[in-house]
Structures are given as structure tokens and as C-alpha cells.
C-alpha positions, 0 to 999 in steps of 0.5 A, a space after each residue: 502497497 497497500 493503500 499499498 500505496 500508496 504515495 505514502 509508502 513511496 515517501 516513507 521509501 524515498 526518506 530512507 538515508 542509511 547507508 549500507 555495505 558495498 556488499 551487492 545483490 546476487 550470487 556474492 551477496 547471497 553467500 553471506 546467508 547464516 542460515 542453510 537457506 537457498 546461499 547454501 544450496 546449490 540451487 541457488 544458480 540453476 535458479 538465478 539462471 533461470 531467472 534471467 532466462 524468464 525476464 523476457 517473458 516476466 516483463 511481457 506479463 508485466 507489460 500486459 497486466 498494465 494494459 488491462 486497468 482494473 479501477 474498482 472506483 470506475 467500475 472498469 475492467 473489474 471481471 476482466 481483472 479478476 480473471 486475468 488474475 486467476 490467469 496469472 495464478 494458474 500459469 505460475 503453478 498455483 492450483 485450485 484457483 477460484 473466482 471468489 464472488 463477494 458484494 463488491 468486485 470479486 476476489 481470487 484465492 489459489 494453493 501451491 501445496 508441496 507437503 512443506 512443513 511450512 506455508 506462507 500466504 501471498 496478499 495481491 491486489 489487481 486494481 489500479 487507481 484513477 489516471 488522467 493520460 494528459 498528465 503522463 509523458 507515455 501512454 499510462 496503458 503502453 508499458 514503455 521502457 523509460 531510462 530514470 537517471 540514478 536507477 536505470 531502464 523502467 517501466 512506466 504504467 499505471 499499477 508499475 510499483 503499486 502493485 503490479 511490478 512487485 506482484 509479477 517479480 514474485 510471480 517470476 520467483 515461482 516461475 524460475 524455481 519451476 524451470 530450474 527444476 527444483 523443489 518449492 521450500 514451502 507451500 504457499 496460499 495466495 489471496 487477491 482483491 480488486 478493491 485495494 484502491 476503494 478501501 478494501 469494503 469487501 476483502 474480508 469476505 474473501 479472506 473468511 471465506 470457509 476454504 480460504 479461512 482455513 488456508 490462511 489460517 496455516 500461513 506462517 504468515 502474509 506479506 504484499 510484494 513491495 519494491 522497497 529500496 531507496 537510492 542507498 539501497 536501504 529497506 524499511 521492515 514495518 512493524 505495522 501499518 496505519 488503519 484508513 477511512 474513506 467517505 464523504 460528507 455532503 452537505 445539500 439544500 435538500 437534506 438541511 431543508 434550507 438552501 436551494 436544492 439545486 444550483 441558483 444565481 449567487 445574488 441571491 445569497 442575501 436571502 438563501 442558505 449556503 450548503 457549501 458554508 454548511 459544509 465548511 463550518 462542519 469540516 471545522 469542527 473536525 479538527 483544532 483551528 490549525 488543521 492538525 489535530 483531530 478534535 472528534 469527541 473521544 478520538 484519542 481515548 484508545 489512542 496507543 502512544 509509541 513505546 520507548 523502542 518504537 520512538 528509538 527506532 524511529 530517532 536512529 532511522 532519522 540520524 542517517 536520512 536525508 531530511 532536506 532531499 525529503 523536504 525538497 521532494 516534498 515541496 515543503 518548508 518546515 515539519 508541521 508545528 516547526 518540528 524537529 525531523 526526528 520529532 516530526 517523524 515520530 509524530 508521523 506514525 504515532 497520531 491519527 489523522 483527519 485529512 481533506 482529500 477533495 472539495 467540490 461545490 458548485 462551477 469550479 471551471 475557468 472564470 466566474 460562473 456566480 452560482 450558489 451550490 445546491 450541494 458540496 461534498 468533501 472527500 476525507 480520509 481518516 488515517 487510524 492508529 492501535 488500538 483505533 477501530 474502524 467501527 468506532 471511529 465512523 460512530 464517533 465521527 457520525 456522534 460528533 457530526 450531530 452533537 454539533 449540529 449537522 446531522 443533516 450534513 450525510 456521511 458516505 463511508 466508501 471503504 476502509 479497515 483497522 490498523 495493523 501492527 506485527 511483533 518483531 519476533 515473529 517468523 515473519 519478521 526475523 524471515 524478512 531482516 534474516 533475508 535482507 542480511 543474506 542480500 547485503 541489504 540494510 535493513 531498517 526497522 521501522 516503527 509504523 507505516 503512515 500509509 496503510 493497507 488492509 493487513 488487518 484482514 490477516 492480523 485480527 480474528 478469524 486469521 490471527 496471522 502475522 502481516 507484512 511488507 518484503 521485497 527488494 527493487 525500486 519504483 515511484 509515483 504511485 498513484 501518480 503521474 508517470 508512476 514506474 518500476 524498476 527493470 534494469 538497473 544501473 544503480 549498484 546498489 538497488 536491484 532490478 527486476 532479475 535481482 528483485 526476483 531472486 529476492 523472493 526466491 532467497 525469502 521462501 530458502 529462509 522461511 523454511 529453513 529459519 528457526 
């Protein structure tokens, strides 16, 4: 998920507090379904049967693709990636599959076409980020099965939740449906980038590709597979996602003209230049003396505040979620400017951000090393908000920058892409609550995603699609140590691997039958 994370959507899936029935996942909970979906059929078994026969064989692929790391930010792994990939795709049943070059790290594209009436599009990505094995209890490549108390047996690897597990469950679905011999309700386009991780810089030249395009644009719409239940069971339905801006500013002796230009004994700060207090006292500028508010010139002019409904949403989320568990997971004591939790929630989809990811100036090792840097560099990201573009806000920011001054200090964008928002009464939407409803899995209708991904891509023009996030399961840590994804659970109310794949199963029912 999405940037898709994303440790951001994972906290916005740890919050989730409502409680829901005790209706349970499987063929019970499945009958509960108002539409003549896949609970009315009989399929339904032969499926779910088929399910548990592929869960061997679903988690060695998981197991697998784990082993075979792609980080775009490395440049590791990226042709190896896409062509596992495209592996992937053609064993699940998708056809026309295609190695899309694009500047960056390619893509791949791949159809199921059964003559449905309707087509629903499948966003993957197959890069993971960074990892440090030092930082991991396992091997972060060996896949190991590692029981986690309140949810049971999982896998623990990097790219476990975000994506690779939810992407291998859905392939899984393709799988069972398949082997159960029945029919696919709805024809599906499947798209996939290696550069999710880095911001997403090339993606768009793959969704507008002239064969692409024109599949997608015969979606009903898109969605990322997410593990998306907390420990009550509880999903979000985001109604959008935040926009990102990845870059960095990098202030040097050799582009200010003053300071050295490269490192120097520090006894000589009383008669040079310091780029690194240069690159501080620009950073300052970006935000109010407190860090929280962006101070960029212009930045909130196209700012869409929250309406009515999306703040209500948010506040009656708030009434069943855990606010002290949050905080204690966390590691924080108060909401920043001592807000309250509803408040500080809503404050968390409705403003954009200016955040500082890293700073690197000069020896940062143990001891003293007395050195004044030839160069610093701050890493930042720049969550944004409707109607916030990316075109404006890397303007407004590189405006500002030189407005005050520092048009020296250089601005690297790396990646990024606008924010993403979806109606709630599109098909896409109503197929998702309608989904949740025939599982028994409470849903709660969420206002905004404050991590992001690039559905943009699919929302604005030239695809003009609704975008989302659907799934059932549980995982955690993207991004971090230890991250896992959910195989066998023992938590009644959360699904595990067979379970999260008869989700997507019970989705595609829905999307073809829903009105």
C-alpha cells in the first residue's frame, strides 16, 4: 500500500477500535451476502476447497518472491523483479503479459478477458524497500514462519505486507477459481511498477502506454491488495489517499560559493562559512516555529478542507478506537498542539505536510571527528492534500527557497504524484462495503488515507478510474524491521491466508453481480 505503505497505513490500520459482530470469515459468514454474488452460488465450496489445496503452493510463491528483493532506490534486483513479475502474472492465467520499458525501472501489464460485462483493474507493485538484516530477528530474505501472539503463524520478510503477501493472496484467488473449474465473473487488467517505493517517477508511463491506457480505461475500477484488518477484525474503506513528494535539499560550499567545498578542520568555523547552518536555516523557513505547519508561500490556496461528512466519518471512527493503545504503539504522549483524539484525527487527513526524513552533514559516527561539512542534505517529503498538485507544490516550494534567499541550496525531486480521492457511490466503493457486509467484517468508512500511494495515476486524466484499497488479512511493520503477513490465524476474528483469498474471490462475485 501504497507508499502502499507504507508504515502510514499500517498505523491507520493498528487505530482501527470498532468492534464488530461475531459473524466469522468463511462459508457461514459468506451467506450473509444480499447480493446473488459467489454466497449464493454454489461455487462457493468448490472454491474455497481449492483454496486450501493451493495454500502450499501460495505460500512457497510468497516464500519465493520474498527471496527476490527489488529496491528501485538500489537499483537491485529491478530486471530480475519485473520478469518474476511477469512469471507471476502468466501462471495465475493472465495473458498478453508485457515487459513495459519505461525511464526509470519497467513495468508489466497482463489481461484475463472472459467476455465479462464487466473489468476490474489490479494495481501491484514489486519493489520493496531498504533493510538492514542486523535490525531483523530472521533473515529479512528467508521467509520464516514466526507465530505472533493475538494473530497466529506468519511470515516475516521484507515486502511480507506491503505488498507482496496481499498481491500473492489475490493471485491465489485467480489460482483457486481456476482449479475449482469455474467461471472468472469479470475480466481483469493487471498493471505493476517496480518504483512504488522511490515515488512512483516513471509509473505513469505505463498506465498511459496506448495498450494499457486503453485497457484500463474499461476498468470499473482499480484497487491495491491490502491486509487491512486490525485485531477486532475492522477494516477502513478509504475514500482517498494523500499526494507525496520525495526530494532533497542539499546545501554545499560549491554551489553558495562560500564555505569550503569540501570537509575542513572545525577550528576554522571562525572565518568559514558553514553549508550545514545554511542548510538549517532554510529548513526553517519551511514550516511555523513549532514544525507543524507549512509556511511555503501559497501552499494552502488550493487546500480543500474536510466537509461536514468526512469530518463526521472521522469523529464516529474515533468513538470506537483505542486511543491510548495508538498512542502507547506509537511512543507518543500527547496529539501534536495537545489536541483532542477526534480532533487530532481529523487534523491527520485534512492538512498537508512538510516532514523531515533525514539529515546528513559531515561524521556522524562515534566520537568527535571536528570537521566543518563541505555539504548537508536533508531528505524531506511533502505529504499533499485535494485540490494540491505535484507540479505546484515543487514550484512553490523551489519559489520559496529563493524568495528567502537560498537559491543556492538545490532541490532534487526523486519522486512522487497527486493525491487521490474517490466517490462514495461509485461501484468501486459500494462493491467493497457490499464485500465486507457478506464476510461479517465491519467496515469503517474512512475520510482519507494519511499515507499515500500513487492512485492518481488511475483517477485523473487520461484514465479517469475510480481508485482504492480492498482486502481482508493482517500484517505489520512495513518498511520496518521484522515486517510479517499473516498465514494461519488464531485470532477468530482476523483472516488468514485461505480466508484473505476467498476475499478477493467474494469481491470479483460482487463486482459482477452489484448494481
Amino acid at each position: 500500500m501504497m507508499r502502499d505503505d507504507e508504515q502510514a497505513f499500517q498505523t491507520m490500520v493498528e487505530r482501527r477500535g470498532l468492534l464488530r459482530g461475531a459473524a466469522m470469515l468463511g462459508a457461514g459468514a459468506m451467506a450473509m451476502s444480499p447480493l446473488p454474488a459467489l454466497a449464493a452460488s454454489s461455487q462457493s465450496a468448490a472454491i474455497r476447497k481449492a483454496a486450501e489445496a493451493g495454500k502450499d503452493a501460495s505460500l512457497k510463491r510468497l516464500r519465493d518472491w520474498i527471496a527476490l528483493p527489488s529496491i528501485a532506490a538500489e537499483n537491485r534486483n529491478m530486471p530480475e523483479g519485473a520478469a518474476y513479475m511477469a512469471e507471476l502474472a502468466r501462471d495465475a492465467g493472465f495473458t498478453n503479459v508485457e515487459i513495459v520499458p519505461t525511464d526509470g525501472h519497467p513495468g508489466v501489464f497482463g489481461t484475463i478477458d472472459v467476455g465479462a460485462k464487466r473489468t476490474l483493474g489490479i494495481y501491484f507493485m514489486y519493489d520493496v524497500k531498504q533493510y538492514d538484516p542486523a535490525e531483523w530477528s530472521s533473515p529479512p530474505l528467508e521467509g520464516r514462519m514466526v507465530d505472533k501472539p493475538g494473530f497466529g503463524l506468519s511470515i516475516v520478510g521484507r515486502g511480507a505486507v506491503n505488498q507482496k503477501g496481499p498481491e500473492a493472496t489475490f493471485l491465489a484467488a485467480l489460482h483457486a477459481i481456476r482449479a475449482a473449474k469455474a467461471k472468472l465473473p469479470v475480466n481483469i487488467v493487471l498493471v505493476c511498477e517496480g518504483e512504488e517505493e522511490i515515488g512512483s517517477p516513471h509509473f505513469r508511463q505505463v498506465a498511459t502506454k496506448p495498450n494499457v491506457l486503453a485497457a484500463l480505461k474499461s476498468c470499473d475500477g482499480i484497487f491495491i491488495p491490502f491486509a487491512s484488518q486490525d485485531k477486532t477484525g475492522a477494516v477502513d474503506v478509504n475514500l482517498g489517499s494523500k499526494g507525496i513528494i520525495e526530494l532533497e535539499l542539499i546545501a554545499s560550499g560549491a554551489k553558495w560559493g562560500r564555505g569550503p567545498k569540501g570537509d575542513v578542520h572545525s577550528s576554522l568555523k571562525a572565518m568559514i562559512d558553514s553549508p550545514a547552518w545554511r542548510l538549517v536555516q532554510a529548513l526553517q523557513t519551511l514550516v511555523t516555529p513549532d514544525g507543524n505547519t507549512p509556511a511555503i508561500e501559497g501552499w494552502f490556496e488550493n487546500v480543500r478542507p474536510l466537509t461536514d461528512r468526512e469530518k463526521a466519518l472521522i469523529r464516529e471512527a474515533a468513538k470506537g478506537a483505542d486511543e491510548a493503545a495508538e498512542k502507547a504503539a506509537l511512543g507518543v504522549d500527547v496529539w501534536i498542539d495537545n489536541l483532542k483524539y477526534d480532533d487530532a484525527l481529523i487534523r491527520l487527513a485534512q492538512e498537508p505536510t512538510v516532514n523531515i526524513e533525514g539529515l546528513v552533514a559531515g561524521y556522524t559516527g562515534p566520537g568527535g571527528k571536528t570537521i566543518l561539512p563541505g555539504k548537508a542534505v536533508a531528505k524531506l517529503d511533502l505529504r499533499l492534500v485535494p485540490n494540491q498538485t505535484r507540479a505546484e507544490a515543487e514550484k512553490k516550494l523551489r519559489a520559496h527557497l529563493d524568495k528567502h534567499g537560498f537559491a543556492d541550496v538545490e532541490m532534487n525531486v526523486s519522486g512522487g504524484y497527486d493525491p487521490t480521492e474517490v466517490a462514495e457511490d461509485s461501484r468501486l466503493v459500494r462493491t467493497e462495503l457490499a464485500t465486507y457486509k457478506a464476510l461479517g467484517v465491519k467496515a469503517n468508512i474512512n475520510a482519507r488515507l494519511a499515507g499515500s500511494w500513487p492512485g492518481a495515476t488511475f483517477t485523473a486524466p487520461p484514465v479517469s478510474i475510480p481508485a482504492a484499497h480492498f482486502g481482508i488479512g493482517h500484517g505489520s511493520g512495513a518498511h520496518a524491521p521484522n515486517e510479517y503477513y499473516l498465514i494461519d490465524s488464531t485470532n477468530p476474528k482476523v483472516a488468514g491466508m485461505v480466508d484473505a483469498t476467498m476475499g478477493f474471490v467474494e469481491f470479483l462475485y460482487t463486482l459482477a453481480a452489484i448494481k
